[in-house]
C-alpha positions as CSV (number, residue, x, y, z in Angstrom):
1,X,0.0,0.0,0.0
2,X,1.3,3.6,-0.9
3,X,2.4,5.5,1.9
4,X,1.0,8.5,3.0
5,X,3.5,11.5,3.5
6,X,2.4,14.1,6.2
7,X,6.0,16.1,6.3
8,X,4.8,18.4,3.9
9,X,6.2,21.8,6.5
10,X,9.3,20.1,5.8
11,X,9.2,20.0,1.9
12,X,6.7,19.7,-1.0
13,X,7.8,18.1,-4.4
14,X,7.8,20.4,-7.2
15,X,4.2,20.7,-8.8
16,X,3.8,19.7,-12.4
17,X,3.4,23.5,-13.5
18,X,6.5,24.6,-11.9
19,X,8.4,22.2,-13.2
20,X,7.0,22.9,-16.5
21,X,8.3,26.9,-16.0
22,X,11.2,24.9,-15.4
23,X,12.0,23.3,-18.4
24,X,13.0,26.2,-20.4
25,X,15.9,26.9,-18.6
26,X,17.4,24.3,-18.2
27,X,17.3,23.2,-22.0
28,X,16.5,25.9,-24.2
29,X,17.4,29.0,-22.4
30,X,20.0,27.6,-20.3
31,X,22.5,31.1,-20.4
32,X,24.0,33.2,-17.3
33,X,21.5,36.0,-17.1
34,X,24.5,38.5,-16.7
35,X,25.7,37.6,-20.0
36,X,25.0,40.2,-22.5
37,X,24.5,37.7,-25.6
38,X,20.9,36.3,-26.8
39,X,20.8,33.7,-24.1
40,X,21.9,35.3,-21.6
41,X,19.6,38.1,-22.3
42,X,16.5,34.9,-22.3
43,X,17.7,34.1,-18.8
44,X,17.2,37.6,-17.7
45,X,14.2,38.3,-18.8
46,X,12.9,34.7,-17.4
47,X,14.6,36.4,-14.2
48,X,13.2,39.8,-14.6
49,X,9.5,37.9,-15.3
50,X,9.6,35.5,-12.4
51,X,10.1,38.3,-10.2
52,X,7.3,40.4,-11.9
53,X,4.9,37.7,-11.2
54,X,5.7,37.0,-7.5
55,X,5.6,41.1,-7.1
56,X,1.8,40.4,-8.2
57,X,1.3,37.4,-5.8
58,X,2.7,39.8,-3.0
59,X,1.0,42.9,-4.5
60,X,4.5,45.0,-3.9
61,X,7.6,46.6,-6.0
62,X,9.6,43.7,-8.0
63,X,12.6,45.9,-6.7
64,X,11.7,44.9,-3.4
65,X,12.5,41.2,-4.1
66,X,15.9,39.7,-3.8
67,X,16.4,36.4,-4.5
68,X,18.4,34.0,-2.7
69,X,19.9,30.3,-2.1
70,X,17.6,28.9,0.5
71,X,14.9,30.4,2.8
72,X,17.9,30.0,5.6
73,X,20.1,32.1,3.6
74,X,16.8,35.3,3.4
75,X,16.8,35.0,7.1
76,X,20.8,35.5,7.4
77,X,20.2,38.6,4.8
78,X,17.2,40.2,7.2
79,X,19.1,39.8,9.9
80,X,23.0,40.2,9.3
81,X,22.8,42.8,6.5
82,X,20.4,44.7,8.5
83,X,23.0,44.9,11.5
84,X,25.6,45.6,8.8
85,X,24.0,48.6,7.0
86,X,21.9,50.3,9.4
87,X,23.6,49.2,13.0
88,X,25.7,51.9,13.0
89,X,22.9,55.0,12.6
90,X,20.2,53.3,14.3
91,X,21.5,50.9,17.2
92,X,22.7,47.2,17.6
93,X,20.1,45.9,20.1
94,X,17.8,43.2,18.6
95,X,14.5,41.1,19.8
96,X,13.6,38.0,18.6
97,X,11.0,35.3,19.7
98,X,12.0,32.2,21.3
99,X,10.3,30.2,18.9
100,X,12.2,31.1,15.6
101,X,13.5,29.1,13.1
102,X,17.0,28.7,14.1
103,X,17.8,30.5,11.0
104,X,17.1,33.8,13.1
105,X,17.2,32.7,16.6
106,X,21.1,30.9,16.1
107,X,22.1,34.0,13.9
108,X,20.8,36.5,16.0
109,X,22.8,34.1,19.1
110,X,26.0,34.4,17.3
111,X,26.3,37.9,16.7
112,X,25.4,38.7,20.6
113,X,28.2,36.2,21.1
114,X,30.3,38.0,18.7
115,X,29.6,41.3,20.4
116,X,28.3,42.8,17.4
117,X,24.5,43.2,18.7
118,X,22.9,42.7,22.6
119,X,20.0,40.6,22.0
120,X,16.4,40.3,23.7
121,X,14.4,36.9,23.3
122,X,10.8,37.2,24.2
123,X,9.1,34.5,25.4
124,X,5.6,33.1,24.3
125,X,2.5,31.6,25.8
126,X,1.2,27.9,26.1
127,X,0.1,27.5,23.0
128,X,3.1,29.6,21.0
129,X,1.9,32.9,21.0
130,X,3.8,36.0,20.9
131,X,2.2,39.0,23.5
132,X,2.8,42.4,21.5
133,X,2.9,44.3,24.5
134,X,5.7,42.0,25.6
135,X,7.8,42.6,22.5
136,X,7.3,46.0,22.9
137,X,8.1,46.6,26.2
138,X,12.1,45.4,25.4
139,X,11.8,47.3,22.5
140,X,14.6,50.3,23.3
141,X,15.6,53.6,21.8
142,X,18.9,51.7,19.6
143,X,16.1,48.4,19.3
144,X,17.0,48.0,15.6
145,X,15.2,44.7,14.6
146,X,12.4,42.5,15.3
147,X,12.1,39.2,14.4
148,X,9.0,37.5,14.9
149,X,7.1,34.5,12.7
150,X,4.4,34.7,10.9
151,X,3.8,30.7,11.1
152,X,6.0,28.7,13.6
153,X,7.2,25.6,11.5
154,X,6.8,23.0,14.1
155,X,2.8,23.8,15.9
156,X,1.5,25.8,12.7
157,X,1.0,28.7,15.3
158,X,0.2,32.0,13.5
159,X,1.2,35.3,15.1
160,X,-1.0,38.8,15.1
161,X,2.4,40.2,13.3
162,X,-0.2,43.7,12.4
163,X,-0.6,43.6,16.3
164,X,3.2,43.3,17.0
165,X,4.5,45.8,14.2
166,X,1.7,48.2,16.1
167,X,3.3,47.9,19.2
168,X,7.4,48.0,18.3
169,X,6.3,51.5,16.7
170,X,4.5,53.0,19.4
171,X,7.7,52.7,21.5
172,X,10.0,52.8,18.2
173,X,8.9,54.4,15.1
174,X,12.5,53.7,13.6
175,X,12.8,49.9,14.5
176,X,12.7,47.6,11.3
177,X,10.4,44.6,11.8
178,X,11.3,41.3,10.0
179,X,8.7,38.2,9.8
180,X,9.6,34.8,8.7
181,X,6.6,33.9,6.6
182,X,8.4,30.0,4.7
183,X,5.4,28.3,6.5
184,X,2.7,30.9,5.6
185,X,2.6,31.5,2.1
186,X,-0.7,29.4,0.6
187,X,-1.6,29.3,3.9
188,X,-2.7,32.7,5.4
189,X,-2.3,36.3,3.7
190,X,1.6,37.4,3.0
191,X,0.9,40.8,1.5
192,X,3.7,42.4,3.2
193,X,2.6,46.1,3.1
194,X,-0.7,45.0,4.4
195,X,1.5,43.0,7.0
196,X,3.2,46.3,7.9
197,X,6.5,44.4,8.1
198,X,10.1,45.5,6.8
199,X,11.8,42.3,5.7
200,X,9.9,39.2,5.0
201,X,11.2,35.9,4.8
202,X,10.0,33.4,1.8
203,X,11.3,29.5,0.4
204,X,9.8,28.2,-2.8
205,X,10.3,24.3,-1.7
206,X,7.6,24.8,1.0
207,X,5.1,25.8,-1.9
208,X,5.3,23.3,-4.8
209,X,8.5,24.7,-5.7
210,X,12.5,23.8,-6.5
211,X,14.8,23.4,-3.4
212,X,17.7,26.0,-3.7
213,X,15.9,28.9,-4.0
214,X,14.0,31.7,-1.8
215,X,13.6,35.2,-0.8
216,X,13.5,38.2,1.4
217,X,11.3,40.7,0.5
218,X,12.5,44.1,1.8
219,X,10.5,47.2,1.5
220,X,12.0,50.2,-0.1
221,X,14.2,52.0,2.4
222,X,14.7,49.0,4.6
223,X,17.2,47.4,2.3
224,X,20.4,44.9,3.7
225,X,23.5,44.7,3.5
226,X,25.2,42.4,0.5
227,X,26.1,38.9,2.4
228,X,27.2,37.5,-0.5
229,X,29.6,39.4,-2.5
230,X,31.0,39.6,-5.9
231,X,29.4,40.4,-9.0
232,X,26.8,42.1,-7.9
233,X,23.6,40.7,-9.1
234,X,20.7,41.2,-7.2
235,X,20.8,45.4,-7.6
236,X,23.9,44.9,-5.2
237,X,22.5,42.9,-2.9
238,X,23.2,39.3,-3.6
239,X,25.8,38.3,-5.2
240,X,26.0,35.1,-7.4
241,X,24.7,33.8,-10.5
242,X,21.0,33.7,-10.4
243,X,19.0,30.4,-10.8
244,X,16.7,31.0,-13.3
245,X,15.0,28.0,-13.6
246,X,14.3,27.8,-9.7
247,X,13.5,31.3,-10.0
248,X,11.3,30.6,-12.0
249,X,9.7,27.7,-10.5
250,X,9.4,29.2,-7.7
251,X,7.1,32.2,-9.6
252,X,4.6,29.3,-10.8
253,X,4.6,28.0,-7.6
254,X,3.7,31.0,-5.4
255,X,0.9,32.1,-7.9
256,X,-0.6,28.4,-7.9
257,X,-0.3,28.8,-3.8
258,X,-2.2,32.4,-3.9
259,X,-5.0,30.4,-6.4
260,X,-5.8,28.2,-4.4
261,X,-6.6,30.3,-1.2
262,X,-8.7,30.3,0.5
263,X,-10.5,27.2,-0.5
264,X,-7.3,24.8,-0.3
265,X,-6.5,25.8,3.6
266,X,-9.8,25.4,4.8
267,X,-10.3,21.6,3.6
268,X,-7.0,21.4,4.5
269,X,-7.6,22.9,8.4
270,X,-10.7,20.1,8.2
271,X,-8.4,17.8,7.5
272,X,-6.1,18.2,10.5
273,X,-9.2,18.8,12.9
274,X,-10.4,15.0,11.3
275,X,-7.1,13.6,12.4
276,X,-6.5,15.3,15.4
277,X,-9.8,13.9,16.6
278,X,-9.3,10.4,15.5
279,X,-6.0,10.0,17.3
280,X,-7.1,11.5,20.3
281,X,-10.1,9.3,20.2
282,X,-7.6,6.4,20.0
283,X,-4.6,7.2,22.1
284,X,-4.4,7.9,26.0
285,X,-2.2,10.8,27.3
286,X,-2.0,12.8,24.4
287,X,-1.4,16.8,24.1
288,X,-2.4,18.4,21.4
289,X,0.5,21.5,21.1
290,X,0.4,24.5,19.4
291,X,-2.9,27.2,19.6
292,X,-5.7,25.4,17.9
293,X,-7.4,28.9,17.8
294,X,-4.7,30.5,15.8
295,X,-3.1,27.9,14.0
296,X,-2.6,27.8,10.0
297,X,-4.0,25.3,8.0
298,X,-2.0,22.2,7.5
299,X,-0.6,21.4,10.7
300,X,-1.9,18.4,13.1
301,X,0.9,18.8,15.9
302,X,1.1,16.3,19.3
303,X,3.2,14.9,22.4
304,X,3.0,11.5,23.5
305,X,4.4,11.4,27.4
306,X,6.3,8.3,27.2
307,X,7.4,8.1,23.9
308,X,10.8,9.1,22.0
309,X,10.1,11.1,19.0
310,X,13.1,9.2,17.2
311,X,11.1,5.7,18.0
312,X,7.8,6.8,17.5
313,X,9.0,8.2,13.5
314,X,11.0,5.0,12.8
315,X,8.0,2.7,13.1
316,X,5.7,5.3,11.6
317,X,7.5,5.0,8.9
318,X,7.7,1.1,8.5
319,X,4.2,1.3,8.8
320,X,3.9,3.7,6.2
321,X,3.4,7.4,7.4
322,X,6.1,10.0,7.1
323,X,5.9,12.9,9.6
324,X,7.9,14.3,11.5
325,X,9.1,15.6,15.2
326,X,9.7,18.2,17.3
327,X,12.9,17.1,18.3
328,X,16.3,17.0,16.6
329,X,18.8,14.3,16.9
330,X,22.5,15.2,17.5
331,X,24.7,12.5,17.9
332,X,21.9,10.3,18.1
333,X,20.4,11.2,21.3
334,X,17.2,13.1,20.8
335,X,16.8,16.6,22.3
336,X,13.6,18.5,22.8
337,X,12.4,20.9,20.3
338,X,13.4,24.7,21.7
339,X,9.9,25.4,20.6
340,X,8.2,23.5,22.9
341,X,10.1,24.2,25.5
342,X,9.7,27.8,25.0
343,X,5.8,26.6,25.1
344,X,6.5,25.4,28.8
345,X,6.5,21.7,27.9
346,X,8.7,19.3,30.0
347,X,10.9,17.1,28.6
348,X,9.0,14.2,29.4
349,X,6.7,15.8,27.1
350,X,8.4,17.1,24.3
351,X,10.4,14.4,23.8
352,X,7.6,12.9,22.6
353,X,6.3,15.2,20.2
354,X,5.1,14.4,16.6
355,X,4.3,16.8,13.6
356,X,1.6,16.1,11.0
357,X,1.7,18.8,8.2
358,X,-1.2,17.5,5.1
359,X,-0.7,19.0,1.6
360,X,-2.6,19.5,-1.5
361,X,-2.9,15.8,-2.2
362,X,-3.9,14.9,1.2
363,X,-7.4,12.7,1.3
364,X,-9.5,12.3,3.8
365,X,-9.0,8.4,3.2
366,X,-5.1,9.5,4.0
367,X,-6.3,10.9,7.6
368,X,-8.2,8.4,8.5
369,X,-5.5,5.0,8.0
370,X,-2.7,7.7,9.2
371,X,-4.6,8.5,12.4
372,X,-5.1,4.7,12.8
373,X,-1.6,4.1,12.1
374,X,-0.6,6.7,14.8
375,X,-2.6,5.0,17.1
376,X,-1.4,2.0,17.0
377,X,2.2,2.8,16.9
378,X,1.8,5.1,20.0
379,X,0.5,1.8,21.5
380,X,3.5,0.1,20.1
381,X,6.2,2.4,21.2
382,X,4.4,2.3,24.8
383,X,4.2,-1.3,25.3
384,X,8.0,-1.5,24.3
385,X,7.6,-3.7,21.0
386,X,8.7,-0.5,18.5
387,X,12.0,-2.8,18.0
């Protein structure tokens, strides 16, 4: 029997369209878009389009967008080019939530260790939540950024970032406010401007599209310093030869993920109530993590007390569901997700946690053998037979 893949926050595979915008690039049109020649001058303007259309999908400036490696490296951008061009006029201090993707929360660590910036983490509430007032109340007088998620990638938990950017300017109108929004586009609204964000964060393999390619959207006047220097592609603030055909892909994906809203996240929020539901019906001692109130569509997130994550995956996956945790191995001893524990989870807990994220082929015959399959390998783990 097929298995049934429920990792979809982690990846997506490419959809057929994207691929198909693709193609081109990689046959046909395969020249460096810096090159003045006819091919190179095909690539560009496959570059120059791509960024037209996701301009529409975000309804802002195609300068805005810069185009980057990896939703990892757009985060590193926001946050180390922002120190780097405006830390000198405007301050070094820096708040960030405790439940970032380590992209922001381990960059923003390093520089503190590094001396280049003091850094504020803000804390969150039970189920993930960041309290605006609570953001603003570290925000100071040299508070250059603030880095807060749109959608946390392990509970789904959405923010009130038009709450938050509120607050940070009643105490600083000059502090630049950065969201990581990877998990949120197709999922809730992105519009940046209407966000009232400075730098947003975005990754085309979380939508249907290529691996090795994202973005960071930065408004005009909020722009970073170059990370990546050298030729200077990017208006100056990128450097490296483009990838046009992820470029590209990623375009096709993001307007496919803005067609199929709103429609595609609400059978896809019924899906995740359906299988939270039928494992809780099934399995004793469960917590369901994450704010079910505020949480974007897609995400079915629990802890088992009792149960290693690690375990709990490997025989998921014999039996033929591929999720994943909210733990990460190193060294092969499981440690509990800093999310969670920033949610006020024990270890006991945490340890045991277990991420369901559905995607556009998801069934509702899917949900119901997963949730089975959960249940029955929580009971498996417990009794001691997961070997």
């Amino acid at each position: 029997m097929q298995s049934i893949y429920l990792d979809h926050a982690a990846t997506t595979p490419v959809h057929p369209q994207a691929l198909e915008a693709m193609l081109p690039y990689l046959r046909e049109r395969y020249g460096n878009p810096s090159s003045v020649h006819g091919e190179g001058r095909a690539a560009r303007n496959g570059v120059d389009a791509a960024r037209d259309r996701l301009a529409l999908v975000l309804d802002c400036a195609a300068r805005e967008i810069i185009f980057t490696g990896s939703g990892t490296e757009a985060d590193n951008l926001a946050v180390r080019g922002m120190v780097e061009r405006w830390g000198s006029e405007r301050g070094r201090h820096i708040v960030v939530s405790a439940i970032e993707h380590d992209a922001v929360l381990n960059t923003a660590r390093r520089l503190a260790e590094l001396g280049v910036v003091s850094l504020d983490v803000v804390s969150c509430d039970r189920g993930g939540r960041v309290d605006p007032d609570a953001i603003a109340s570290l925000v100071r007088q040299d508070t250059l950024l603030v880095s807060v998620m749109l959608v946390n990638n392990e509970t789904g938990t959405s923010q009130d970032l038009g709450a938050i950017v509120e607050a940070v300017h009643r105490r600083n109108d000059r502090t630049f406010v950065h969201t990581d929004a990877a998990q949120a586009l197709g999922r809730v609204s992105v519009l940046p401007h209407e966000l009232g964000v400075d730098l947003m964060t975005l990754a085309a393999h979380k939508v249907y599209g290529p691996k090795g390619v994202g973005a960071l959207w930065a408004r005009d006047g909020a722009y970073p310093a170059a990370q990546l220097t050298g030729g200077g592609q990017e208006r100056g603030r990128r450097s490296a030869t483009e990838n046009t055909a992820g470029i590209a892909g990623f375009a096709a994906a993001a307007e496919l993920a803005a067609a199929r809203m709103p429609d595609e996240p609400m059978r896809q929020a019924e899906l995740c109530r359906r299988l939270t539901e039928r494992v809780r019906s099934a399995v004793a001692e469960m917590v369901v993590t994450g704010d079910s109130a505020h949480r974007a569509a897609g995400f079915a997130t629990f802890a088992f007390p009792g149960v290693r994550t690690d375990v709990l995956l490997t025989v998921l996956d014999g039996r033929g569901v591929q999720a994943s945790g909210g733990s990460a191995c190193s060294s092969g001893a499981p440690t509990p997700s800093h999310v969670l524990a920033a949610m006020g989870y024990m270890p006991d807990v945490a340890a045991g946690a277990l991420r369901c994220t559905t995607g556009i082929d998801t069934s509702p015959t899917d949900i119901d053998r997963a949730g089975d399959i959960i249940a029955a390998a929580v009971a498996q783990v417990r009794g001691g037979r997961a070997a």
